[in-house]
C-alpha positions in Angstrom: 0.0 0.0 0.0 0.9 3.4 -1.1 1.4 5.9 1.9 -0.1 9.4 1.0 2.8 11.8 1.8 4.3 9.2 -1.1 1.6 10.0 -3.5 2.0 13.6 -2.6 5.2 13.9 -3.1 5.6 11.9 -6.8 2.5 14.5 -7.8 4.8 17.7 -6.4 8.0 16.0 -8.2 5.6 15.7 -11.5 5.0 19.5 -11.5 8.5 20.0 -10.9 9.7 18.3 -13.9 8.3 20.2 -15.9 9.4 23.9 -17.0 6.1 25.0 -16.6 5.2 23.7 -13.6 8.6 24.8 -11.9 7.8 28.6 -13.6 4.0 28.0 -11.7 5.6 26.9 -8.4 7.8 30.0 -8.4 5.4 32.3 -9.5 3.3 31.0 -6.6 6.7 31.5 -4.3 7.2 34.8 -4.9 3.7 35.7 -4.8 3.1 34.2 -1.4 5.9 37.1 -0.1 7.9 34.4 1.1 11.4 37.0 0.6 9.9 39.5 1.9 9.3 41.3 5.6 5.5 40.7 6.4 5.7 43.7 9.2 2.6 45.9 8.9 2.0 48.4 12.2 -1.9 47.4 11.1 -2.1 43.9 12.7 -4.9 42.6 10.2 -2.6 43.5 7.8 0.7 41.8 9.3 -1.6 39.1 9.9 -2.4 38.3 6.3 1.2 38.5 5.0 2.0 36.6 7.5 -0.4 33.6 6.5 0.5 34.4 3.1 4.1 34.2 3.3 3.7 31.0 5.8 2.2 29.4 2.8 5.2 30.0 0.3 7.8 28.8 2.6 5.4 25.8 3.4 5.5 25.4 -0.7 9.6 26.1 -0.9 10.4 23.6 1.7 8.2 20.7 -0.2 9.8 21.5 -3.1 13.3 21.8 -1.3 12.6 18.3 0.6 10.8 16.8 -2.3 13.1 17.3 -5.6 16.2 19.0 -4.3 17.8 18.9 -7.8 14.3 20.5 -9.4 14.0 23.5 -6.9 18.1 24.2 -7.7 16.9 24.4 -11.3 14.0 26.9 -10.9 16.1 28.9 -8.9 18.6 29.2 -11.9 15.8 29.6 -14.2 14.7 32.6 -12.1 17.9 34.2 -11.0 17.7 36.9 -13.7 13.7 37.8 -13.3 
C-alpha cells in the first residue's frame, strides 16, 4: 500500500519536472511574499502576510525536501527575473 505523503510527493516531483510547472511553483513563491518582511503596524494587515508568506515557505520547503535537484533548477531559471 501506497502511503499518501508518497503520493503527494511523486505529484509535487511531476509539476516539478516540468518547465512549466517549476515557472508556476515560483510564480506561486514569490507571490506568497515568502522573501519579503511581512511587518505591517496594522495587525490585520501583518496578519495576512504573514499567513501568506507561511504558505510560500510551506511550498519552498516541499519543493526543497521533495526534488532537491528541481527546486536548484527553478532557482537558476529565475535568477535573472
Amino acid at each position: 500500500m501506497v502511503d499518501k505523503r508518497s503520493v503527494e510527493d511523486e505529484e509535487l516531483a511531476s509539476i516539478m519536472r516540468l518547465s512549466d510547472g517549476r515557472k508556476f511553483v515560483h510564480r506561486l513563491i514569490v507571490q506568497a511574499g515568502t522573501n519579503t518582511d511581512t511587518f505591517n503596524v496594522e495587525p490585520h494587515i501583518h496578519a495576512y502576510n504573514a499567513g501568506r508568506r507561511s504558505i510560500g515557505t510551506w511550498l519552498a520547503d516541499e519543493v526543497r525536501n521533495t526534488c532537491p535537484d528541481q527546486y536548484i533548477t527553478m532557482i537558476k531559471e529565475h535568477t535573472d527575473d
